[in-house]
C-alpha positions in Angstrom: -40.9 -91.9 -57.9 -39.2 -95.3 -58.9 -41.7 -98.5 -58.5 -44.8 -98.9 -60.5 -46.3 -96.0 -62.4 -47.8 -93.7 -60.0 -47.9 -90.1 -59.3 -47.7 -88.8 -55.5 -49.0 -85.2 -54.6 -47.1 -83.7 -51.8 -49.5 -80.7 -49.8 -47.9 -78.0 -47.2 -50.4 -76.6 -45.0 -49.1 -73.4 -43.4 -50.2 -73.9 -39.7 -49.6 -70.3 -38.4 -46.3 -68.5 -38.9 -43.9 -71.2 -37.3 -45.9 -74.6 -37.9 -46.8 -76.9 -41.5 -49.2 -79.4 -41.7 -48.0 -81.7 -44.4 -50.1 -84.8 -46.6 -49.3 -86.9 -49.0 -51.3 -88.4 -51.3 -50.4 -91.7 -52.9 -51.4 -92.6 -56.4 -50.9 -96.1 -57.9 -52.7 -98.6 -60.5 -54.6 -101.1 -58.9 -56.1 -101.3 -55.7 -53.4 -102.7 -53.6 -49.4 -101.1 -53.2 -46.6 -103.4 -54.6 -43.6 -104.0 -52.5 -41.8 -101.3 -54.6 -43.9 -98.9 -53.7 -44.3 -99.5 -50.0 -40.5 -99.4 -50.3 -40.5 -95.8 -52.1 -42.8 -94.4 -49.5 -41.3 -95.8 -46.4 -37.9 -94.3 -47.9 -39.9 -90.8 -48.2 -41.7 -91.1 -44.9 -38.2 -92.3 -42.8 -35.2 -90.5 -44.6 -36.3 -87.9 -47.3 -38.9 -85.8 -45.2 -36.9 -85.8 -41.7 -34.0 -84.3 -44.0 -36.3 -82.1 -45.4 -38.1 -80.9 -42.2 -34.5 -80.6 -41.0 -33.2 -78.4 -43.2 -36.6 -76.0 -43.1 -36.7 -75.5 -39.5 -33.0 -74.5 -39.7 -33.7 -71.6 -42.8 -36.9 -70.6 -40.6 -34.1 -70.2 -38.3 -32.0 -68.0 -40.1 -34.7 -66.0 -41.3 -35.4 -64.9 -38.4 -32.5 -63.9 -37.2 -30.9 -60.6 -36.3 -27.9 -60.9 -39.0 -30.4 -62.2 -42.0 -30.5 -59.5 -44.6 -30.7 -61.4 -48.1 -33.7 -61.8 -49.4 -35.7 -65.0 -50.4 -33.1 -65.7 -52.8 -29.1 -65.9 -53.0 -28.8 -63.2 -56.0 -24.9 -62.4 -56.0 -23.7 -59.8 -59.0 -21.5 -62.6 -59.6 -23.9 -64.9 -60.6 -21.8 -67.8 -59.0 -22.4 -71.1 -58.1 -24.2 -70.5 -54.9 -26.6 -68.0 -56.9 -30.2 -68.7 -57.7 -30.8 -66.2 -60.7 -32.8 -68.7 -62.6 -35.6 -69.3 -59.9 -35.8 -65.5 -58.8 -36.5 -64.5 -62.7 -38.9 -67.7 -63.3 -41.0 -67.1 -60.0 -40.8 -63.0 -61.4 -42.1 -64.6 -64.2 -45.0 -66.3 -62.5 -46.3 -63.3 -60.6 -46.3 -61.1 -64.0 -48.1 -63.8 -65.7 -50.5 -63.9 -62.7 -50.8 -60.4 -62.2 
């Protein structure tokens, strides 16, 4: 995030199959939050994560809806614009490095 050096950490708690319990922790130098950074968290806490919240509860939405039939990802044989190829094979890679 822009402002002082800092790193934030950003936790979702699934809360049961249609709820999230979100945190986020705030890490800065110094005791005390300069201006900057007040500035960069009020901007995460009033536009970025009502957006984002937004735009989850509308794919939970579609996901469970009658006419859903996709996947998790959008893998077209086209591999076009709107496909996500390269996060379905690194996330495949994940599991069989896991595995």
């Amino acid at each position: 995030m822009p402002s002082e050096a800092n790193i934030s950490m950003l936790q979702m708690h699934p809360d049961g199959l249609s709820q999230c319990h979100e945190t986020l922790d705030w890490y800065g130098l110094g005791s005390q939050l300069n201006r900057a950074s007040k500035e960069a968290i009020t901007y995460l806490d009033e536009v970025l994560q009502p957006e984002d919240i937004g735009l989850c509860e509308s794919v939970q939405k579609g996901l469970n809806s009658l006419s859903y039939h996709q996947g998790r990802f959008v893998v077209d044989n086209q591999r076009s614009h709107l496909s996500e190829h390269g996060v379905h094979h690194f996330q495949k890679l994940v599991i069989a490095a896991l595995s």
